[in-house]
N, C-alpha and C positions, 0 to 999 in steps of 0.2 A: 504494500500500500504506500502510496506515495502524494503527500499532501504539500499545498501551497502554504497554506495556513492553519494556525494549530490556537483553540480556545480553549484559556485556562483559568481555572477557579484555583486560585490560592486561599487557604485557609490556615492562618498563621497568626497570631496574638502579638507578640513582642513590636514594636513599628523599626525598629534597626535589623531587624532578622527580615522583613518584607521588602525595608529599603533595599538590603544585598543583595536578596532574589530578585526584585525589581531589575537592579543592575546588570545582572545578567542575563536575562530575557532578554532584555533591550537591545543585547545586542545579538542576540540569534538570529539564522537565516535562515538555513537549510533545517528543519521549517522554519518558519517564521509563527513566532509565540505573541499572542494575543493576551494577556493577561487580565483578572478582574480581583482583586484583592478585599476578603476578608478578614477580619477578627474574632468571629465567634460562631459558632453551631448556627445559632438561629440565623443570621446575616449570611452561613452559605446556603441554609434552605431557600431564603426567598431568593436569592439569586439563581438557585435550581428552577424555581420556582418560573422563575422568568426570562432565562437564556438558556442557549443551546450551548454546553461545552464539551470539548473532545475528553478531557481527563481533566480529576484536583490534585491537586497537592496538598496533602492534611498533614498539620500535627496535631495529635493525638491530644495534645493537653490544652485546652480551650478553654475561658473564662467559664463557659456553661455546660462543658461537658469533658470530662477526663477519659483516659486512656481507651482499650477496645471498644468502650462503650461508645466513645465518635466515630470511632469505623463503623461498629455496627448499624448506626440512625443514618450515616450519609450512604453507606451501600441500602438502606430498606431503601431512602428517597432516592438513589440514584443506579439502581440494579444494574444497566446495562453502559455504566458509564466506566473508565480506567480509573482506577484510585494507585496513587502512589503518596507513601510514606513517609511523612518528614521526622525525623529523628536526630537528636544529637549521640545516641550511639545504639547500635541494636545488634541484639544477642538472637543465638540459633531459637529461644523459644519465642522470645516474639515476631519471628519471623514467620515460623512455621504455623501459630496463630493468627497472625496478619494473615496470611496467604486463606488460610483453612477460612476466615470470615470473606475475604474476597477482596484482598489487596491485590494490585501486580507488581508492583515493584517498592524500590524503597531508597529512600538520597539520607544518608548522613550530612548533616547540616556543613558547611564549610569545606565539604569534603569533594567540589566538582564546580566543575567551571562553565563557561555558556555553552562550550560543544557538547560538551559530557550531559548537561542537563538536558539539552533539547533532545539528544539521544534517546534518554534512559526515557522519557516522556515517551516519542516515536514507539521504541519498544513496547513499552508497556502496552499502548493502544493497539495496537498488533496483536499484543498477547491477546487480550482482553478482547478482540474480535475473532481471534480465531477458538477461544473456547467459546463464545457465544455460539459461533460454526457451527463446533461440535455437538451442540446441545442441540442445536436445533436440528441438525443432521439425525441423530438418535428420535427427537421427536418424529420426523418427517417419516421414518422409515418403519418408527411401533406402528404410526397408522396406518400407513399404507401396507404393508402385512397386515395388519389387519383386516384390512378392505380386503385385500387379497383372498386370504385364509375363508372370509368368509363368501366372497364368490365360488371358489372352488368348492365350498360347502352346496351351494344353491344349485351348480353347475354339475356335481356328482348327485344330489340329491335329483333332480329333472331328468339327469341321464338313465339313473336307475328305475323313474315313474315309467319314461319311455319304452326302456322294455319291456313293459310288463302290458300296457294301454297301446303303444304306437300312436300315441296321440302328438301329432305337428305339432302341438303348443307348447309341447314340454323341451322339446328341441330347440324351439326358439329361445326358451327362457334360460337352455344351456349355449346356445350361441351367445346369447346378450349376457353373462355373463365370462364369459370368454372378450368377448369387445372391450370391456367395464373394466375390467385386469389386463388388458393389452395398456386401456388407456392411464391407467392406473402407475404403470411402469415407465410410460413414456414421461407421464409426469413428474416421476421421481428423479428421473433427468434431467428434467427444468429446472427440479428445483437446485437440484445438486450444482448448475451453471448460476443460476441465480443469486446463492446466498454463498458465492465462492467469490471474494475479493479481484476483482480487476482492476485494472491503473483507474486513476481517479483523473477528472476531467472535467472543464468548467462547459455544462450543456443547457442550449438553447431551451426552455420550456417550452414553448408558444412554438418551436418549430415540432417536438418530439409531439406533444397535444395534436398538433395539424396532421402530423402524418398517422396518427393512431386514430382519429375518428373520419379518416380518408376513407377509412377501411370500413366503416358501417355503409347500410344501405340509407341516403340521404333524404330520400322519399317516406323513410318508414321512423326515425332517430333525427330529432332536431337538436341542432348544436350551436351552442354560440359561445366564442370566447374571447376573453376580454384580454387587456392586460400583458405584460413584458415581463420576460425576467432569466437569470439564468440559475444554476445548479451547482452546485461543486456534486460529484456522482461519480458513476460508472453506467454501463450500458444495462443494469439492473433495472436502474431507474424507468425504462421505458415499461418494461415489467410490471412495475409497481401501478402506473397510469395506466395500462391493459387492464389490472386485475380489477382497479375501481373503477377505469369506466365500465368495465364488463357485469360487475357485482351490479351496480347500478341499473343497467339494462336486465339483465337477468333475474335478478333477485326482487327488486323492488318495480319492474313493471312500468315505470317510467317512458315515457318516448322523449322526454324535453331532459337536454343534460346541460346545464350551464357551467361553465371553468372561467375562473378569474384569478390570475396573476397579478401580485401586485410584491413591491419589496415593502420589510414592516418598518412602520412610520419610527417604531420605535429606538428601530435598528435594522439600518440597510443593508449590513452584512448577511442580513436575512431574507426571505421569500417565501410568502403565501403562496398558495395554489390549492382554491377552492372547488371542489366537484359537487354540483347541486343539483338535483332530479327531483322530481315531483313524483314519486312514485308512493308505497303505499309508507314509507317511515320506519324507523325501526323501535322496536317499543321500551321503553324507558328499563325494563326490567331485565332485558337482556342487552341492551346497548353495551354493556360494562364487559360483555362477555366474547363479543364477535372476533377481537382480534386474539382470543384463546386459542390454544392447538388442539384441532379436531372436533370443535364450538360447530353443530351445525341446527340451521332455523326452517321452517319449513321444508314444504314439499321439494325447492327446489335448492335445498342443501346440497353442497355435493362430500367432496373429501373432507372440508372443512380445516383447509390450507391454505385459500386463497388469501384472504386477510391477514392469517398469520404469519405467511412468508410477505406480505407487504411491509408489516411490522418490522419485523426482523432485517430487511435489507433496511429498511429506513434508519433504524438504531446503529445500523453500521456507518450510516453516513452521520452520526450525531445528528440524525434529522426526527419531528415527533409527527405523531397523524392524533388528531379528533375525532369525534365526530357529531353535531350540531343539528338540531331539526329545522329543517327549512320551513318557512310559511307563502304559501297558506298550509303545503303537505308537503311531505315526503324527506329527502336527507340530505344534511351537506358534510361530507368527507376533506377534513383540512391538516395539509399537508404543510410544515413548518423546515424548510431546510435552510443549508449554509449557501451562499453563491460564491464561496472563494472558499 
């Protein structure tokens, strides 16, 4: 993984220990460190709260919150983000407890300069994206054996009515599930390209949106979209707009899909990109639940990975998804990423 820009949450009390580290950010390149500086537990939440960052730097000893117990509240708030270690010295057991909570790495205080730091950062994010991989790799592959397992259940079960009846129906419903497991495998494929790290790269939205609803029939799916902007990504990213324009169309029944780009007022290094349908909504009580793995809603559920692999490439990019109820009806799916 190879990035332009790197956002960082420093969480550090002393103002002379922040000034240092200030110092040497500053002057990093290869990446280039973006820094946002804290004093206290509660001041890195709402900064969680309200920015997108690639990894923190915590020490552990906080005016409102002492030792593993800070690691522990910034990994619940921030699961899918790099934590690394700020320490003035650290022994094999806090190591191996840092890590077991879900640290990646770890800096002795004084002990590294702006190359070594921007490094040990770079690494860690690394780390910390390629166990995500893994997890999610494991997830993708219980369900789909599953799926599996139980076609071949339906598909031996039809074949054995068959001989018995010779009834055509029971045939079919062993070919369709034969189909249903073909496609099942193919998709394990996708995914596995998918949520597999490629070079990163600053992409057009408004062009990748245009060439992805080319592809609907125009007559039957109105489109309209608003808006500029670009992406910091990989070719995932187009993936990710497939899967919600498609959720959209499919799922909620909609013919009207609206996309609006825009960069956040709040902070430009950021970009919206809204998907809004009129379709039937999604209902307040499972909304919490869609981007789970193997979460599926109605009739027209399927594997119940589409969402979830949307989620998962998105986290890779430090980018976040919502999802909002449009008015008068139906959904808006809002997509929060970096453009550098």
């Amino acid at each position: 993984m190879r990035q332009i820009d790197l956002r960082i949450l420093v969480a550090i009390e002393r103002p002379e220990r922040q000034a240092t580290l200030a110092s040497l950010i500053k002057k990093s390149v290869h990446p280039k460190l973006h820094a946002t500086y804290v004093s206290s537990l509660a001041a890195a939440k709402t900064q969680l709260d309200k920015s997108l960052f690639d990894a923190i730097l915590l020490e552990l000893d906080l005016p409102d919150s002492k030792g593993m117990d800070t690691l522990i509240k910034v990994q619940e708030k921030a699961p899918r983000m790099a934590i690394i270690v700020l320490a003035d010295n650290v022994d094999d057991a806090t190591m191996d407890r840092a890590s077991s909570i879900g640290a990646q790495n770890f800096l002795v205080l004084g002990h590294y300069d702006d190359f070594s730091l921007s490094k040990v950062i770079l690494c860690s994010i690394e780390k910390k994206n390629m166990e995500e991989m893994n997890k999610t790799l494991r997830v993708v592959n219980s369900i789909l054996r599953h799926d599996i397992l139980n076609n071949f259940t339906v598909i031996s079960g039809s074949l054995e009515i068959y001989k018995m009846k010779k009834d055509e129906k029971f045939l079919n419903s062993a070919m369709n599930g034969v189909e249903r497991s073909i496609d099942l495998i193919k998709k394990m494929k996708e995914v596995e390209k998918v949520i597999s790290p490629n070079e990163m790269k600053k992409m057009n939205v408004r062009g990748l949106i245009d060439d992805i609803i080319n592809k609907y029939p125009q007559d039957k799916i109105h489109f309209t979209v608003e808006g500029e902007g670009m992406a910091f990504a990989d070719d995932a990213l187009i993936s990710v707009f497939e899967n919600i324009i498609n959720n959209a169309i499919i799922h909620s029944g909609t013919d009207v899909v609206k996309v609006s780009i825009r960069s956040m007022p709040n902070d430009p290094g950021l970009v919206e990109v809204r998907f809004a349908d009129q379709g039937v909504g999604i209902p307040d009580d499972i909304r919490s639940k869609i981007f789970q793995e193997g979460f599926r809603y109605g009739r027209s559920g399927q594997s119940g990975l589409g969402l979830y692999i949307v989620k998962k490439v998105l986290e890779r990019y430090g980018a976040s998804i919502s999802v909002e109820d449009n008015k008068p009806k139906g959904s808006v799916f809002v997509i929060v990423i970096k453009s550098s």
